[in-house]
C-alpha positions as CSV (number, residue, x, y, z in Angstrom):
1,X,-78.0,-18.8,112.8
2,X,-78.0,-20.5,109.7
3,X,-81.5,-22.0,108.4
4,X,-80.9,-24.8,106.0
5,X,-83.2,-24.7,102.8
6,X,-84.3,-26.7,99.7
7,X,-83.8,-25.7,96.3
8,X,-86.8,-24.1,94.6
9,X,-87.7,-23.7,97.6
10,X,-89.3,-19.7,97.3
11,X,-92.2,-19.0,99.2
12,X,-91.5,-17.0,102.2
13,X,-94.2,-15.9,104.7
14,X,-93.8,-15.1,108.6
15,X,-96.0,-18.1,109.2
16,X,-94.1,-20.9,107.5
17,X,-90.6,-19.2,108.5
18,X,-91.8,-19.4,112.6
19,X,-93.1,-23.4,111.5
20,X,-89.8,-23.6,110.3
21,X,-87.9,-22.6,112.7
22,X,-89.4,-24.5,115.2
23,X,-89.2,-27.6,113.6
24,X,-85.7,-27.3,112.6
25,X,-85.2,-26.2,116.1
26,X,-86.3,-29.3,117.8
27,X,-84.8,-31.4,115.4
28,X,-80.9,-29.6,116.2
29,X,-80.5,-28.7,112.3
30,X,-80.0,-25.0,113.1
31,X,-76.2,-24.0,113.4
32,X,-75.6,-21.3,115.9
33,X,-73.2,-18.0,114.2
34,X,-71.0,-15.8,116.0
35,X,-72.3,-12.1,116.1
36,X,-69.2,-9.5,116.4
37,X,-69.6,-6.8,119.1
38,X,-69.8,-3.5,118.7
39,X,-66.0,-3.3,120.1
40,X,-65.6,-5.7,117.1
41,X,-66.8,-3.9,114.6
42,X,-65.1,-0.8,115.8
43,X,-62.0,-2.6,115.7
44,X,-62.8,-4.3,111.8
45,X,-63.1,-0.4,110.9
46,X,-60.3,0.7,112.0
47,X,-58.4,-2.4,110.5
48,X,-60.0,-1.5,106.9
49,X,-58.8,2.1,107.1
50,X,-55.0,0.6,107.9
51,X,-55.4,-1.7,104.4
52,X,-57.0,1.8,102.3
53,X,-53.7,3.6,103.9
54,X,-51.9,1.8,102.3
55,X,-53.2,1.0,99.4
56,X,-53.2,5.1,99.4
57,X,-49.1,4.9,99.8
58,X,-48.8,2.2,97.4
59,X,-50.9,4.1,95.2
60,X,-48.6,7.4,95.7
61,X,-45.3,5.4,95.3
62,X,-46.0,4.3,92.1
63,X,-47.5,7.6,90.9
64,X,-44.2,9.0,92.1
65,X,-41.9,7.0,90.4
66,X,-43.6,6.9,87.4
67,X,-43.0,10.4,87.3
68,X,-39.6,10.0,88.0
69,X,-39.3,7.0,84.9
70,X,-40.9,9.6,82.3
71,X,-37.9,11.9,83.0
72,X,-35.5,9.2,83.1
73,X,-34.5,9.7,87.0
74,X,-33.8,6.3,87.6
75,X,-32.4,4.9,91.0
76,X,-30.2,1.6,90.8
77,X,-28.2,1.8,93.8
78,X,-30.4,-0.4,96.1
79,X,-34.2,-0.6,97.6
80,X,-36.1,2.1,97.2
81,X,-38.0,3.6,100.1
82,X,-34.8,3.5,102.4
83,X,-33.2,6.1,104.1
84,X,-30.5,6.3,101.0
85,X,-33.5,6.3,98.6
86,X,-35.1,9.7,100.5
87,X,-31.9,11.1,100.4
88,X,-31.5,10.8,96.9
89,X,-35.3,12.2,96.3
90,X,-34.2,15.2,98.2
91,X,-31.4,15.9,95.7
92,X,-33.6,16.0,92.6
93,X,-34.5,19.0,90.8
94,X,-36.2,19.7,87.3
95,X,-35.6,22.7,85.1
96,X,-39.0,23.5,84.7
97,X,-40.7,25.2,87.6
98,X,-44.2,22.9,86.8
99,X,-42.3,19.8,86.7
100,X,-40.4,20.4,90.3
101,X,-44.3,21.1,91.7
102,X,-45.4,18.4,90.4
103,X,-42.5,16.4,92.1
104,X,-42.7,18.1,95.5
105,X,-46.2,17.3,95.6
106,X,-46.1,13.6,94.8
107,X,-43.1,13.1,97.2
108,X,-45.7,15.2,99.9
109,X,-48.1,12.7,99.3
110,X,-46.3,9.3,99.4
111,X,-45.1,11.1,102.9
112,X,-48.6,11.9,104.1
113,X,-49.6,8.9,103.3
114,X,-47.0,7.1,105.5
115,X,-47.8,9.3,108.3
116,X,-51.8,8.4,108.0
117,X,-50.3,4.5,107.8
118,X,-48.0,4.9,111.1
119,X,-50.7,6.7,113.0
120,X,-53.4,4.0,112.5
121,X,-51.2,1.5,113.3
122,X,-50.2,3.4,116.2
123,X,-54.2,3.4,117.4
124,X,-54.4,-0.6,116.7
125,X,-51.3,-0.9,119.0
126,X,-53.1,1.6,121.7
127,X,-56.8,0.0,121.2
128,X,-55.8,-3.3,121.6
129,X,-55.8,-4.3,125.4
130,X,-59.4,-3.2,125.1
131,X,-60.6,-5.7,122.8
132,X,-61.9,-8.8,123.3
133,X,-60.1,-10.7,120.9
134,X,-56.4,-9.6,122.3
135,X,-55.3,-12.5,123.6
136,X,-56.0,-14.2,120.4
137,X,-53.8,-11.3,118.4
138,X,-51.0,-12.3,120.6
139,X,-51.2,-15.8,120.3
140,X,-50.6,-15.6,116.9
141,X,-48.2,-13.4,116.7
142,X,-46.5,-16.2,118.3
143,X,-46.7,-17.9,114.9
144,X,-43.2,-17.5,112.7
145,X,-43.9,-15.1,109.8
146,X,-47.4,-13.7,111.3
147,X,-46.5,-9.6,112.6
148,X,-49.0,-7.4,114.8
149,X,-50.6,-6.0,111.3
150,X,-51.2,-9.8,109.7
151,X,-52.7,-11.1,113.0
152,X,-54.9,-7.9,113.8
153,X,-56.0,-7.8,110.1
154,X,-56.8,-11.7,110.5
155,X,-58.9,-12.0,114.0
156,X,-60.9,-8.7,112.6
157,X,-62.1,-10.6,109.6
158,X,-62.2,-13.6,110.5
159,X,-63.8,-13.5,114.5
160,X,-63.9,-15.9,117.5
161,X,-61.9,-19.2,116.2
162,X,-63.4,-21.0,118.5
163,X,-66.9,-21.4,116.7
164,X,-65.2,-23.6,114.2
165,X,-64.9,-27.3,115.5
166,X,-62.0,-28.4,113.7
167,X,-59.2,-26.6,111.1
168,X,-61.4,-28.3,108.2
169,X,-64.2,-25.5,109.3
170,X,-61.7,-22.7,109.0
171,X,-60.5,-23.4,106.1
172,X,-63.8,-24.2,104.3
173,X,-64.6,-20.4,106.0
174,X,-61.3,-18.6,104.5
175,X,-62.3,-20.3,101.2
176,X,-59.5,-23.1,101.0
177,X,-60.8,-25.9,100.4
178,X,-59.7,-28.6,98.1
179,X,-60.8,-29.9,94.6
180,X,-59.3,-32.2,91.9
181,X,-57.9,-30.7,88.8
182,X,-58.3,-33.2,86.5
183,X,-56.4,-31.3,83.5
184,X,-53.0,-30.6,85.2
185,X,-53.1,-33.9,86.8
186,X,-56.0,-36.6,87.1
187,X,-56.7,-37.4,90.9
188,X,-54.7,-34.4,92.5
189,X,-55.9,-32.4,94.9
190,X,-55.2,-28.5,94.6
191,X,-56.4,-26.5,96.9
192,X,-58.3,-22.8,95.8
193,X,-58.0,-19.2,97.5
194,X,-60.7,-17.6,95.1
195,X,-63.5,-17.7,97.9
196,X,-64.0,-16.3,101.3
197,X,-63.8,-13.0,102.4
198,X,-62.1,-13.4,105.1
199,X,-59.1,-14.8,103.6
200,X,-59.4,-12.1,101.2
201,X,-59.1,-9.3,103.6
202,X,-56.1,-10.8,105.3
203,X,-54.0,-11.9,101.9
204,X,-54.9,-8.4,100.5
205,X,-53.0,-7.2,104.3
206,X,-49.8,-9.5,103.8
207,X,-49.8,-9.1,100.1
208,X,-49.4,-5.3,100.2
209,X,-47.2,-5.6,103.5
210,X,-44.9,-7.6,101.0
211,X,-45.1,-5.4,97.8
212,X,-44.6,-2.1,100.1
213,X,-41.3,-3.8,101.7
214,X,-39.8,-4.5,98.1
């Protein structure tokens, strides 16, 4: 629960914490917190290995075509990462013997890495009727724009939604909350992303989702 304190406020002893509590107790000033489940935890694991997957493939994407700009193997004939795009990997070779290593093994690696993405989401997919917090997943994938990976990512970072009275709560919790930018425009209200965890976890999810589509 969370204990509401003064500033300055530093001495701490188990006497005047147990005083404390009881009087804040009687008086209703203590807010009750949601405590995940083990199952819940198990699950936020499992999500966070997903987002460092892919960060991983990001990571080997780039590292591969930044091999590929340095020799001046450019592809301009559409997306890359499609079924045309793999082709056209397949068909490259390099006069020098190090060079075509070094390709074969980045091309291994962005493929590894999309293996070790696929198969994780393939345990989210067979995990979830177990978890508490399914019906939730479903009900926002209901949502437009929200896929199984956005709204697994989200309910693992965020919890039960239903400890927040009102949407104000949430987004005061994701760390969107409003304040007046009196520079760009006196008496606006903007509204800032820089807090919360939560929200962090689950834009980091839909930002790489995004980036690894392009």
């Amino acid at each position: 629960m969370l204990i509401p304190t003064r500033p300055g406020d530093r001495i701490k002893t188990d006497r005047r914490d147990s005083q404390r509590l009881a009087i804040l107790h009687r008086s209703g000033k203590l807010t009750a917190v949601w405590v995940p489940d083990a199952t819940h935890k198990a699950m936020r694991d499992l999500v966070r290995a997903r987002i460092d997957a892919a960060m991983q493939l990001m990571r080997a994407r780039h590292q591969l075509l930044s091999f590929l700009l340095r020799h001046n193997r450019i592809y301009e004939t559409g997306k890359h990462w499609t079924q045309r795009h793999r082709s056209w990997l397949a068909g490259q070779t390099f006069e020098q013997p190090a060079h075509q290593i070094v390709f074969q093994d980045y091309v291994e690696a962005v493929f590894t890495a999309r293996d070790r993405c696929d198969q994780l989401v393939e345990r989210l997919t067979t995990m979830l009727p177990g978890w508490s917090m399914a019906p939730l997943v479903e009900a926002l994938r209901a949502l437009r724009g929200i896929d199984f990976i956005s709204a697994v990512t989200f309910v693992a970072a965020v919890g039960d939604l239903g400890r927040f009275a009102n949407p104000r709560q949430l987004m005061a919790y994701l760390g969107l909350v409003p304040y007046v930018n009196g520079l760009a425009c006196p008496g606006r209200q903007e509204y800032s992303a820089e807090n919360g965890p939560a929200w962090s976890s689950a834009r980091a999810s839909w930002g790489l989702r995004a980036r690894m589509s392009n």
